[in-house]
mmJSON file of the N, C-alpha and C atoms, coordinates in Angstrom:
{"data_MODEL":{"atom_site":{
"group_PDB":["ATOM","ATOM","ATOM","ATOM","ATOM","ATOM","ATOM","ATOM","ATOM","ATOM","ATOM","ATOM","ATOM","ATOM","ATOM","ATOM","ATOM","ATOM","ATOM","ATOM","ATOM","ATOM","ATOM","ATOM","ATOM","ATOM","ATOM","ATOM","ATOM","ATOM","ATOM","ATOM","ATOM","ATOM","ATOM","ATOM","ATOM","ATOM","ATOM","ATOM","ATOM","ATOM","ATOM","ATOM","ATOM","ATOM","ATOM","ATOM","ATOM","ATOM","ATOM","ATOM","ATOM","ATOM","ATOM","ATOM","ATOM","ATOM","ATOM","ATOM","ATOM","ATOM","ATOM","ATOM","ATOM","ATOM","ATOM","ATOM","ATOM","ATOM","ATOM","ATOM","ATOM","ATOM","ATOM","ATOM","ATOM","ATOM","ATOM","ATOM","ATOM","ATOM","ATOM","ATOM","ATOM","ATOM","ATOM","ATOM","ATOM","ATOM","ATOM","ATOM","ATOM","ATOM","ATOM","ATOM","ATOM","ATOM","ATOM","ATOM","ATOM","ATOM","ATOM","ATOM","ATOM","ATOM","ATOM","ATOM","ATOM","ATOM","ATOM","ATOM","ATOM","ATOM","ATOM","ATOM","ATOM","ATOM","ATOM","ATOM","ATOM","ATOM","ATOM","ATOM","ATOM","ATOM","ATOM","ATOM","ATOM","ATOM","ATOM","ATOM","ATOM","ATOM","ATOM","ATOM","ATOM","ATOM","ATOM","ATOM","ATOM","ATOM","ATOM","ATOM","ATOM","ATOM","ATOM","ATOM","ATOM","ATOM","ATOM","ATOM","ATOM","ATOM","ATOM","ATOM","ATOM","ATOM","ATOM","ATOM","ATOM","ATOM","ATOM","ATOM","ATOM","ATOM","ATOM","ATOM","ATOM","ATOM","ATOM","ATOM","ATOM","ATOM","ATOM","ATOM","ATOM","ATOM","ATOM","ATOM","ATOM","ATOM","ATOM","ATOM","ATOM","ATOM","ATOM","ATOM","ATOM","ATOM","ATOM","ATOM","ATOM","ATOM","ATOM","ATOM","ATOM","ATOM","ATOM","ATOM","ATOM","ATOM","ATOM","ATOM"],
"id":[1,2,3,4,5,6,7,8,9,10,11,12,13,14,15,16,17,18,19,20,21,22,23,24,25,26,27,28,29,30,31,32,33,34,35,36,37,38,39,40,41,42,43,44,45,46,47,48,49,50,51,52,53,54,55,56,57,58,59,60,61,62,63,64,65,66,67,68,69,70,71,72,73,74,75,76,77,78,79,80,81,82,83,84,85,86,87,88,89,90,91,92,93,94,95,96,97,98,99,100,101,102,103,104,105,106,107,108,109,110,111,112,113,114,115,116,117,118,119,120,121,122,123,124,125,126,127,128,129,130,131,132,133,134,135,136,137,138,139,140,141,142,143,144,145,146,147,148,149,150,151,152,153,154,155,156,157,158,159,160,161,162,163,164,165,166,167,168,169,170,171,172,173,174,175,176,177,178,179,180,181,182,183,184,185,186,187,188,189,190,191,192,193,194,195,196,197,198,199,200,201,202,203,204],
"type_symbol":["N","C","C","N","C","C","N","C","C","N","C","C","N","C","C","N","C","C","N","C","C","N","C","C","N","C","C","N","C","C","N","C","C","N","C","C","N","C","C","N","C","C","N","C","C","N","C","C","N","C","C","N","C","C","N","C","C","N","C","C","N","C","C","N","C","C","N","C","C","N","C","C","N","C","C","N","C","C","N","C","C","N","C","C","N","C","C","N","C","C","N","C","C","N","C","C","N","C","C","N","C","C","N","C","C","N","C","C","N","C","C","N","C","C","N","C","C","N","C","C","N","C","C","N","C","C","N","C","C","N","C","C","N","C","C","N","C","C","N","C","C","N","C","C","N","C","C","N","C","C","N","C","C","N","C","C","N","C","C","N","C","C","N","C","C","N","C","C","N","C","C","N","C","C","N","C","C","N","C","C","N","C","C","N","C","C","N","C","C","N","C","C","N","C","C","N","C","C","N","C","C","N","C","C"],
"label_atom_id":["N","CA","C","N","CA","C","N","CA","C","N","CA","C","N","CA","C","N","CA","C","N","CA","C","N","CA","C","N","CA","C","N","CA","C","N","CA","C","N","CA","C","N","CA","C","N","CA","C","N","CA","C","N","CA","C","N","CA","C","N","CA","C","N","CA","C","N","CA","C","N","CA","C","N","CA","C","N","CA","C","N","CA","C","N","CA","C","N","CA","C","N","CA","C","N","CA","C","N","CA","C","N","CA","C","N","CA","C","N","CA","C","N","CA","C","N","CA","C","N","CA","C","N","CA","C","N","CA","C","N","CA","C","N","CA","C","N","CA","C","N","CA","C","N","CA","C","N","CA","C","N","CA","C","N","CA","C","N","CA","C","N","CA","C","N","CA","C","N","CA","C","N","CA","C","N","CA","C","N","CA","C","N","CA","C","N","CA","C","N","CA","C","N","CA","C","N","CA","C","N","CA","C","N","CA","C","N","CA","C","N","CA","C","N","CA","C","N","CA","C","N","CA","C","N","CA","C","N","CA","C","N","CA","C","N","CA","C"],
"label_alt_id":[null,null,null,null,null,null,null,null,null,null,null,null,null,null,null,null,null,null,null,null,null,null,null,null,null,null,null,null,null,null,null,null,null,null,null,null,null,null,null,null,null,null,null,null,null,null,null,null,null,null,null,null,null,null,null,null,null,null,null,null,null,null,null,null,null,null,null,null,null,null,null,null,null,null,null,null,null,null,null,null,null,null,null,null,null,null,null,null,null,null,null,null,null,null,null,null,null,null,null,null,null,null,null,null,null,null,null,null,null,null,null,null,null,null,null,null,null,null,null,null,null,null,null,null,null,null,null,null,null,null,null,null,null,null,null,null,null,null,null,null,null,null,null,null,null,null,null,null,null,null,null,null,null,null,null,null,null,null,null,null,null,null,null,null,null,null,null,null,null,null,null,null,null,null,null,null,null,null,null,null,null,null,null,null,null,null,null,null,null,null,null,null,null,null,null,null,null,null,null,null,null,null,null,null],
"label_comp_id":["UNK","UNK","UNK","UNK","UNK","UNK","UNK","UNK","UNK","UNK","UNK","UNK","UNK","UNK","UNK","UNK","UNK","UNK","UNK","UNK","UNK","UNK","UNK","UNK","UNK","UNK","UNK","UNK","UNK","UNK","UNK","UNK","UNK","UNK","UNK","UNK","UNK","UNK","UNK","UNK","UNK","UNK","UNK","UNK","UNK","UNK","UNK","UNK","UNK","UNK","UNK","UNK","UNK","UNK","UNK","UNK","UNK","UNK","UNK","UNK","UNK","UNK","UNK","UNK","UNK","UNK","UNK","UNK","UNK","UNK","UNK","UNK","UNK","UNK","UNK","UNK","UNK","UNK","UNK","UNK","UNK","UNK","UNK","UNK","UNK","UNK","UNK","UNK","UNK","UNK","UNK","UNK","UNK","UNK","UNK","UNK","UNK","UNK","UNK","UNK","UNK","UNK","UNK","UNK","UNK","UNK","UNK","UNK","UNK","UNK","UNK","UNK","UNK","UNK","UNK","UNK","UNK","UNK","UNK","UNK","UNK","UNK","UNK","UNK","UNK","UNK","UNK","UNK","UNK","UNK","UNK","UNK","UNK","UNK","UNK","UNK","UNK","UNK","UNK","UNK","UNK","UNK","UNK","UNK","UNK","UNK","UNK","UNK","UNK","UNK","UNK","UNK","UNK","UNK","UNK","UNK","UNK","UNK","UNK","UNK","UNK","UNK","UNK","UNK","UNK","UNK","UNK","UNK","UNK","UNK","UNK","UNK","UNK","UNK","UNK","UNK","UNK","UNK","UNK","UNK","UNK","UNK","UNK","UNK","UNK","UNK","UNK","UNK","UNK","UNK","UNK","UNK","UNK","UNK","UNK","UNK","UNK","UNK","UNK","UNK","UNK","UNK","UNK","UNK"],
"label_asym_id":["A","A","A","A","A","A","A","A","A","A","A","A","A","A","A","A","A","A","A","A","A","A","A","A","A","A","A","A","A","A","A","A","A","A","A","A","A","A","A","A","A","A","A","A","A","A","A","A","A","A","A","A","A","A","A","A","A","A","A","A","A","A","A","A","A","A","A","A","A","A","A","A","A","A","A","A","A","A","A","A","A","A","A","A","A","A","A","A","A","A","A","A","A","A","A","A","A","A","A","A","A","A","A","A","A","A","A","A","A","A","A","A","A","A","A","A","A","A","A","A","A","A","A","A","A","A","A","A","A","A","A","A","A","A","A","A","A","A","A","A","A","A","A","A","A","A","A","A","A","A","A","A","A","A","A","A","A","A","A","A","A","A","A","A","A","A","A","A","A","A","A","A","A","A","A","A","A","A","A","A","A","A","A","A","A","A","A","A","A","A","A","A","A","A","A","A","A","A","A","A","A","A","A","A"],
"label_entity_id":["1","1","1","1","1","1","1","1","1","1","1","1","1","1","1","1","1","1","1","1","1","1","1","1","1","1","1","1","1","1","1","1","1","1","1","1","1","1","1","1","1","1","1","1","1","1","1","1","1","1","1","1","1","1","1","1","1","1","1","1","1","1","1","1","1","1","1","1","1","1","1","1","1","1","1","1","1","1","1","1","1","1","1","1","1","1","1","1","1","1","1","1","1","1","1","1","1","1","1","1","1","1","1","1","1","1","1","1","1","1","1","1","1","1","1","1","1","1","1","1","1","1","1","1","1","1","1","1","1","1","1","1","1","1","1","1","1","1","1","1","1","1","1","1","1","1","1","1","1","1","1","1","1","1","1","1","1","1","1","1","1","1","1","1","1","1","1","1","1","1","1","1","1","1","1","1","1","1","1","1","1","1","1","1","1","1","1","1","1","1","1","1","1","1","1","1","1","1","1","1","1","1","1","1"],
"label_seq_id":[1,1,1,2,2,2,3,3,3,4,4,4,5,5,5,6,6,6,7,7,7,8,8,8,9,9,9,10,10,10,11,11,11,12,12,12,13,13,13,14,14,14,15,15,15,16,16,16,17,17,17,18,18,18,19,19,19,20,20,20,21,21,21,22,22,22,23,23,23,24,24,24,25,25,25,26,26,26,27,27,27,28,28,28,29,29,29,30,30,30,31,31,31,32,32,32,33,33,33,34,34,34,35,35,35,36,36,36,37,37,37,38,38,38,39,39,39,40,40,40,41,41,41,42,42,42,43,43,43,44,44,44,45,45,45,46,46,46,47,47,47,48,48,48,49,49,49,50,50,50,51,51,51,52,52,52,53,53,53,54,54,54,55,55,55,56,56,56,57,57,57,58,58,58,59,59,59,60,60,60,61,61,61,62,62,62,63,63,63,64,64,64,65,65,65,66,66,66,67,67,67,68,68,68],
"pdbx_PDB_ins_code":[null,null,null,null,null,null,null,null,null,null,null,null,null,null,null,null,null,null,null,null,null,null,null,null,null,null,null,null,null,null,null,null,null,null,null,null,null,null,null,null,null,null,null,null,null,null,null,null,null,null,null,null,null,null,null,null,null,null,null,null,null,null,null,null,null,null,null,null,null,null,null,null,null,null,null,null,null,null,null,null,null,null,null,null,null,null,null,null,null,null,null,null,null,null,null,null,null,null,null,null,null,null,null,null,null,null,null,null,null,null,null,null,null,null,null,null,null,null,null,null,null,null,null,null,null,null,null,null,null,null,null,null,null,null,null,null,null,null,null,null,null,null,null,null,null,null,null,null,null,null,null,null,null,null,null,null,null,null,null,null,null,null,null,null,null,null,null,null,null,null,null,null,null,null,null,null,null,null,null,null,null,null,null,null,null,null,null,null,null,null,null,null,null,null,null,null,null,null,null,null,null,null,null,null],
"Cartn_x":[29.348,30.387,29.738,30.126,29.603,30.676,29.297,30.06,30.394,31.64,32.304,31.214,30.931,30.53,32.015,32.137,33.45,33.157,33.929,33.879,35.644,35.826,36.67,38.122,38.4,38.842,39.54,38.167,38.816,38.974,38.444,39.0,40.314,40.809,42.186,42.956,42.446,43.455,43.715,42.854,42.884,43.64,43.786,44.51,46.193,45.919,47.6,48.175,47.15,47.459,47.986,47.234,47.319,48.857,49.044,50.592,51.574,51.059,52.081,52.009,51.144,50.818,51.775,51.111,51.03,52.867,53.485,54.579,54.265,55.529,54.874,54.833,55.291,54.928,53.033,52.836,51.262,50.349,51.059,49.838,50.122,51.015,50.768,49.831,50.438,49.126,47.725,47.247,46.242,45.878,46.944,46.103,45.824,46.694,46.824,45.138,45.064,43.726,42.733,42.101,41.304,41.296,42.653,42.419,42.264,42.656,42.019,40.671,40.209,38.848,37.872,38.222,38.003,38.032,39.02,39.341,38.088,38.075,37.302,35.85,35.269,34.55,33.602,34.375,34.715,34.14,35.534,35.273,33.996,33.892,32.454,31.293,31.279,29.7,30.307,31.057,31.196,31.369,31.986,32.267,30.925,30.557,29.026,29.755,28.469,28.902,29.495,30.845,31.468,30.211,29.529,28.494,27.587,27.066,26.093,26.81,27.936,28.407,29.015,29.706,30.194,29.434,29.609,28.916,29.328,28.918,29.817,30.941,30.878,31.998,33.287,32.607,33.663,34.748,34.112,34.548,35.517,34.97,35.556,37.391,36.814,38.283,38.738,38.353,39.157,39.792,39.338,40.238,40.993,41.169,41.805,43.48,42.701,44.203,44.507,43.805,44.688,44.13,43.057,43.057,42.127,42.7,42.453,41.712],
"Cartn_y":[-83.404,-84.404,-85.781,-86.282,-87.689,-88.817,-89.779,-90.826,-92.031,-92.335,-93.787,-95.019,-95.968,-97.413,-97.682,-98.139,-98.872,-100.118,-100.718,-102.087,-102.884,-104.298,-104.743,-104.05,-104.191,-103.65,-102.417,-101.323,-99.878,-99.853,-100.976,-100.468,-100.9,-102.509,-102.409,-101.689,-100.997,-99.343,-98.153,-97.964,-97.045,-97.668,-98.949,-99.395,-98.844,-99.451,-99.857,-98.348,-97.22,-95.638,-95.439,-96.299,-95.777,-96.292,-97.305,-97.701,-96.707,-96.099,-95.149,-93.68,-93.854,-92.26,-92.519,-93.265,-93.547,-94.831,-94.117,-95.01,-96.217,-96.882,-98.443,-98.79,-97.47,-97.402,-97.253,-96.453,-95.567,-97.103,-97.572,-98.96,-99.966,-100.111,-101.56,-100.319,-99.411,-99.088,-99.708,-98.84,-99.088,-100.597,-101.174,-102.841,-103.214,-102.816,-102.831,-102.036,-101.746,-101.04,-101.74,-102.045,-103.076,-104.625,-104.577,-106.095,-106.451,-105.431,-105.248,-104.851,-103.891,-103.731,-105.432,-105.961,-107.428,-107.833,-108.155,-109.069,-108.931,-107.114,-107.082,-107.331,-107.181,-107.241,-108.9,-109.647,-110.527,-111.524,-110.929,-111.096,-110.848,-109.649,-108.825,-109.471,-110.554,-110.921,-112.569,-113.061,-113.905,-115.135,-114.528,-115.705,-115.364,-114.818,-115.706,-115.374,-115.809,-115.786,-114.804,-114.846,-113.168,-112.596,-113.271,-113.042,-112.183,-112.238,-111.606,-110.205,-110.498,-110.108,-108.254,-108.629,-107.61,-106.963,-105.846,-105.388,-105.982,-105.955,-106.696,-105.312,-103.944,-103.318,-104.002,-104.048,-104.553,-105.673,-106.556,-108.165,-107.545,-106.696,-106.449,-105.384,-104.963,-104.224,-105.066,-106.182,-107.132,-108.004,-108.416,-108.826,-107.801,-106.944,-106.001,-105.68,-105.668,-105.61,-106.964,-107.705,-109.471,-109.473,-109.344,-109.45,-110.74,-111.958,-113.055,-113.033],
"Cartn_z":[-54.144,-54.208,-54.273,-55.261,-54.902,-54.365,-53.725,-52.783,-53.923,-53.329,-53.995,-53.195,-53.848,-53.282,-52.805,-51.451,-50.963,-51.653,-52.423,-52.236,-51.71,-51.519,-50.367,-51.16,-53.007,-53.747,-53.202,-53.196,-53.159,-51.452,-50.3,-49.276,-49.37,-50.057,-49.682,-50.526,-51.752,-51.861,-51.126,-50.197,-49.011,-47.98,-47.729,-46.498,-47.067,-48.421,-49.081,-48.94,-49.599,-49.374,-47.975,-46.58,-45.389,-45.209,-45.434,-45.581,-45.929,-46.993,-47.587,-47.155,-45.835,-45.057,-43.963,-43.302,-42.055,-41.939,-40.43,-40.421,-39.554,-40.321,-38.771,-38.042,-36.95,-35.812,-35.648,-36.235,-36.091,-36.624,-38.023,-38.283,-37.379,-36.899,-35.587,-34.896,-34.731,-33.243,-33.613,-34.919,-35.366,-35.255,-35.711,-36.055,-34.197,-33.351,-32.292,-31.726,-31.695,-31.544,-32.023,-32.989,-33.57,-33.199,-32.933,-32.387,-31.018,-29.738,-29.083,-28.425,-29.754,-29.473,-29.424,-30.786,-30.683,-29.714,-29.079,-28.268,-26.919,-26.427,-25.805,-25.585,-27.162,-27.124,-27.384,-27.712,-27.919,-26.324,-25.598,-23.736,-23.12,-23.572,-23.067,-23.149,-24.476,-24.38,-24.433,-23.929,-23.841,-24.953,-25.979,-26.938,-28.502,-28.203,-29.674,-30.561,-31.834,-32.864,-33.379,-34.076,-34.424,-35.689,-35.89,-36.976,-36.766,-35.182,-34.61,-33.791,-33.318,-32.764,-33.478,-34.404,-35.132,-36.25,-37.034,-38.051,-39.033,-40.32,-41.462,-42.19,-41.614,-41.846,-40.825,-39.565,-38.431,-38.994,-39.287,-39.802,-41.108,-42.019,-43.428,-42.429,-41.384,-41.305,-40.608,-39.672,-39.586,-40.645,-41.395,-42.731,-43.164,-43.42,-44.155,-43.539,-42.099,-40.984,-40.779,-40.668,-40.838,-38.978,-38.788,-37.434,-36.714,-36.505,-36.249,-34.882],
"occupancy":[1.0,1.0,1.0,1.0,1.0,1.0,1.0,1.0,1.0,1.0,1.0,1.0,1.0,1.0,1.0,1.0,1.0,1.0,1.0,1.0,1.0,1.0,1.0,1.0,1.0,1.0,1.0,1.0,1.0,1.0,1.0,1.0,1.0,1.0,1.0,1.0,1.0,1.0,1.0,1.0,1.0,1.0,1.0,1.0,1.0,1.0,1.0,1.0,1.0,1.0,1.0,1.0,1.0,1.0,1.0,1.0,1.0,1.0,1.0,1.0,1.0,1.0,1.0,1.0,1.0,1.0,1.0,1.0,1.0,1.0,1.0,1.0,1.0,1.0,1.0,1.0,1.0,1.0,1.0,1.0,1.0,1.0,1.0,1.0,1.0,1.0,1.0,1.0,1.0,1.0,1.0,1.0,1.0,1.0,1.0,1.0,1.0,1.0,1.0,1.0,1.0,1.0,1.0,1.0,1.0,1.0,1.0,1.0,1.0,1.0,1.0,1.0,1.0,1.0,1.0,1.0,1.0,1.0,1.0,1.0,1.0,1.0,1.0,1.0,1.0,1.0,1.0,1.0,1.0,1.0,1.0,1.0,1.0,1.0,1.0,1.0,1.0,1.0,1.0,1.0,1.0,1.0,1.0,1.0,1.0,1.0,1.0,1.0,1.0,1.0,1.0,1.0,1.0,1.0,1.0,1.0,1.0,1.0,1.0,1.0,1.0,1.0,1.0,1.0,1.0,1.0,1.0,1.0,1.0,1.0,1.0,1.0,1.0,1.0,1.0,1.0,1.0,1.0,1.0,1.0,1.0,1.0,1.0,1.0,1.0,1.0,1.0,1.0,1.0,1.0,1.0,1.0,1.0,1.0,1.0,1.0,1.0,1.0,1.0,1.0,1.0,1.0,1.0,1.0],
"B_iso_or_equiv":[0.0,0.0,0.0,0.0,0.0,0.0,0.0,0.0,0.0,0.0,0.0,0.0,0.0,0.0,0.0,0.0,0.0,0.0,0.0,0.0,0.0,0.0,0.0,0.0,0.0,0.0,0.0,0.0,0.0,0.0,0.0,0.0,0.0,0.0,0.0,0.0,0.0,0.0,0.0,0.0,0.0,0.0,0.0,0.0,0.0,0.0,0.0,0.0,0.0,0.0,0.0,0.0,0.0,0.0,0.0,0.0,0.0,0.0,0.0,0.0,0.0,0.0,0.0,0.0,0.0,0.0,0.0,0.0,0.0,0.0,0.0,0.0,0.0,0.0,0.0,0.0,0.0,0.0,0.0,0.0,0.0,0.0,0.0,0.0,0.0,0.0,0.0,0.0,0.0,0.0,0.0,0.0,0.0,0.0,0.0,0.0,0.0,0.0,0.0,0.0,0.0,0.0,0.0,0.0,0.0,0.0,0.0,0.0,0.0,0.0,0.0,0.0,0.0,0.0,0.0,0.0,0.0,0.0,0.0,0.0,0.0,0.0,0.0,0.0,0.0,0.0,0.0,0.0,0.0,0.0,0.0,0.0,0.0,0.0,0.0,0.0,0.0,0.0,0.0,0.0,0.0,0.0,0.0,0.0,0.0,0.0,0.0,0.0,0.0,0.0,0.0,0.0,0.0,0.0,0.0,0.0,0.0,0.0,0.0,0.0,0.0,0.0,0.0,0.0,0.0,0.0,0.0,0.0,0.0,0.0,0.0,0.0,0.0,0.0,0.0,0.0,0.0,0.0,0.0,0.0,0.0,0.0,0.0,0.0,0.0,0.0,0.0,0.0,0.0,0.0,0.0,0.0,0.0,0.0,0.0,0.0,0.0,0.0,0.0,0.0,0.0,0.0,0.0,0.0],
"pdbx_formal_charge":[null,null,null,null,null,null,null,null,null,null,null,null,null,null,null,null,null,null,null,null,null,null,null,null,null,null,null,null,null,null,null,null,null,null,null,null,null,null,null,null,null,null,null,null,null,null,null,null,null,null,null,null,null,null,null,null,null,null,null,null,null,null,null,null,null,null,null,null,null,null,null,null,null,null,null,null,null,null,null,null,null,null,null,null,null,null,null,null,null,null,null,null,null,null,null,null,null,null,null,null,null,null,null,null,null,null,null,null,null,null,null,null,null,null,null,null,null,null,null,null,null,null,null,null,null,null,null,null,null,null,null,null,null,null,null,null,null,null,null,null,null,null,null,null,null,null,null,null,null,null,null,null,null,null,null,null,null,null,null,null,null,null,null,null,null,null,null,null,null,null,null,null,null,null,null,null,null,null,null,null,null,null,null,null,null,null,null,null,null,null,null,null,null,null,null,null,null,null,null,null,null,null,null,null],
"auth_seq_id":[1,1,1,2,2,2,3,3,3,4,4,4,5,5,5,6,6,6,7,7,7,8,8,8,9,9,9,10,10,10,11,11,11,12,12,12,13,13,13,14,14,14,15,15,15,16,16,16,17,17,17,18,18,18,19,19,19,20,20,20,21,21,21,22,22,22,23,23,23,24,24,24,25,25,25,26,26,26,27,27,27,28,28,28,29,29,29,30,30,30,31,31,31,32,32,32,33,33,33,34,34,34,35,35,35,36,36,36,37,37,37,38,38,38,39,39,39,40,40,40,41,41,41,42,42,42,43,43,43,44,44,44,45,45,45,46,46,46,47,47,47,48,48,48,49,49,49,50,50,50,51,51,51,52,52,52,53,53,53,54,54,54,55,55,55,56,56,56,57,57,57,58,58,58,59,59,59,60,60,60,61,61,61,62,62,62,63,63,63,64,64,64,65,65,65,66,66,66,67,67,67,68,68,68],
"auth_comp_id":["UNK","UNK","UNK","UNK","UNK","UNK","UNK","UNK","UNK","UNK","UNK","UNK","UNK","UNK","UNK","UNK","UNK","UNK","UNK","UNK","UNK","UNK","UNK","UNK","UNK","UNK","UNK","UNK","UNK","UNK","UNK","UNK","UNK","UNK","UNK","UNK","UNK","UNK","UNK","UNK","UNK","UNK","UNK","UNK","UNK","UNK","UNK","UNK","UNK","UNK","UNK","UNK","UNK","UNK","UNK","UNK","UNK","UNK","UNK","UNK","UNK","UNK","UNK","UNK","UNK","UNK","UNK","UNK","UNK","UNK","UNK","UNK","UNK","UNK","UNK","UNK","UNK","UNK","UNK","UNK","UNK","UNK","UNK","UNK","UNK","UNK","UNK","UNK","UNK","UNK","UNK","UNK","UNK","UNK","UNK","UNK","UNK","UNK","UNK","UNK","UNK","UNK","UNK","UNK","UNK","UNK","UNK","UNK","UNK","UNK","UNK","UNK","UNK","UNK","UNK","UNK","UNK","UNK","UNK","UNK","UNK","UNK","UNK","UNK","UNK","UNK","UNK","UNK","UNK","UNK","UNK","UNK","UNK","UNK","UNK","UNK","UNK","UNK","UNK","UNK","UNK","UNK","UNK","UNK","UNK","UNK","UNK","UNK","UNK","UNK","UNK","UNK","UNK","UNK","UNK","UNK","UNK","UNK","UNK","UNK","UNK","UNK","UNK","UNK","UNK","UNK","UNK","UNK","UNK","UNK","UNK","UNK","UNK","UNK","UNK","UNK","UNK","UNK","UNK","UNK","UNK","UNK","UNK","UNK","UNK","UNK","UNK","UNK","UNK","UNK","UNK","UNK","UNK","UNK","UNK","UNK","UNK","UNK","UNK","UNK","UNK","UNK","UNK","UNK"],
"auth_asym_id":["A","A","A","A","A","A","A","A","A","A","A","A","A","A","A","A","A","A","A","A","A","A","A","A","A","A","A","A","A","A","A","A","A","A","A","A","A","A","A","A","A","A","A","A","A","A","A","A","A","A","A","A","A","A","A","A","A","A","A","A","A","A","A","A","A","A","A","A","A","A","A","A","A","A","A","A","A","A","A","A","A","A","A","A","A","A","A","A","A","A","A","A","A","A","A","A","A","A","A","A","A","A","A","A","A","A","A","A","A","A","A","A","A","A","A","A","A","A","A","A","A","A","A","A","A","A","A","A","A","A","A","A","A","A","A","A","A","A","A","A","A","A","A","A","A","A","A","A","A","A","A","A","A","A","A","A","A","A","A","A","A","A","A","A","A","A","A","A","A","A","A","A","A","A","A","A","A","A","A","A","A","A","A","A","A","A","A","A","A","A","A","A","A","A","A","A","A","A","A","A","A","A","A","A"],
"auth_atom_id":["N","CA","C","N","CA","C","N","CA","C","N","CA","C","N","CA","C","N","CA","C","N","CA","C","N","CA","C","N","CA","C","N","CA","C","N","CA","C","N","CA","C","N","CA","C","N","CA","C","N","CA","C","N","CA","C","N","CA","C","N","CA","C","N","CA","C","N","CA","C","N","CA","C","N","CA","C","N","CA","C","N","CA","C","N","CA","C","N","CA","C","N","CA","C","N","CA","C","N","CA","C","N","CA","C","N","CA","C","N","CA","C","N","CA","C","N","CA","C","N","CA","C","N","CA","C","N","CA","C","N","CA","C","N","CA","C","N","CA","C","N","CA","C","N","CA","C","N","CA","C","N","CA","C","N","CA","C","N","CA","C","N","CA","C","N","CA","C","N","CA","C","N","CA","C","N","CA","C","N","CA","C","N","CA","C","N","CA","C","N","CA","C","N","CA","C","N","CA","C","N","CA","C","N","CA","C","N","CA","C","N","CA","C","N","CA","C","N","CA","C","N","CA","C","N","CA","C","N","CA","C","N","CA","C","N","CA","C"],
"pdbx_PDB_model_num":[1,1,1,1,1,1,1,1,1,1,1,1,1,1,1,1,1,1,1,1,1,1,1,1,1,1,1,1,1,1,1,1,1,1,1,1,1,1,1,1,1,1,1,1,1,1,1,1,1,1,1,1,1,1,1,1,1,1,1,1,1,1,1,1,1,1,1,1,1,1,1,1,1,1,1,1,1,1,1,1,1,1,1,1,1,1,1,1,1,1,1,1,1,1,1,1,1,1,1,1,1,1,1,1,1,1,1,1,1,1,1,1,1,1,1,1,1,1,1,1,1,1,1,1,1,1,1,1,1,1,1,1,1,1,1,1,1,1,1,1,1,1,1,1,1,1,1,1,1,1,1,1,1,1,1,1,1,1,1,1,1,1,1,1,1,1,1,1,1,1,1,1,1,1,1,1,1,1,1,1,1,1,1,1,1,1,1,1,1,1,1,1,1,1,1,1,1,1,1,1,1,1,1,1]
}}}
């Protein structure tokens, strides 16, 4: 099987798909989940840079979910 390159493109076709799986109860959870993980982790080390802080997948699914 071969692997697809994700790019931001084909992830937000998989989000838009997850939309059309998943009800909106289940995607707030989800976004709910992610943005709490943030938040904590966020707390946890006390503020730095979200640059250092997160992976650059992390940051890309924070954009994707709109998670400020």
């Amino acid at each position: 099987m071969k692997m697809m390159a994700l790019t931001t493109e084909t992830m937000l076709d998989t989000v838009l798909t997850m939309e059309e799986i998943l009800t909106e109860k289940q995607m707030t959870a989800l976004r709910d989940i992610l943005y709490f993980y943030k938040e904590f982790e966020l707390e946890l080390y006390d503020y730095p840079s979200e640059d250092t802080l997160f992976t650059k997948t992390q940051r890309e699914l924070f954009d994707i979910f709109d998670i400020k």
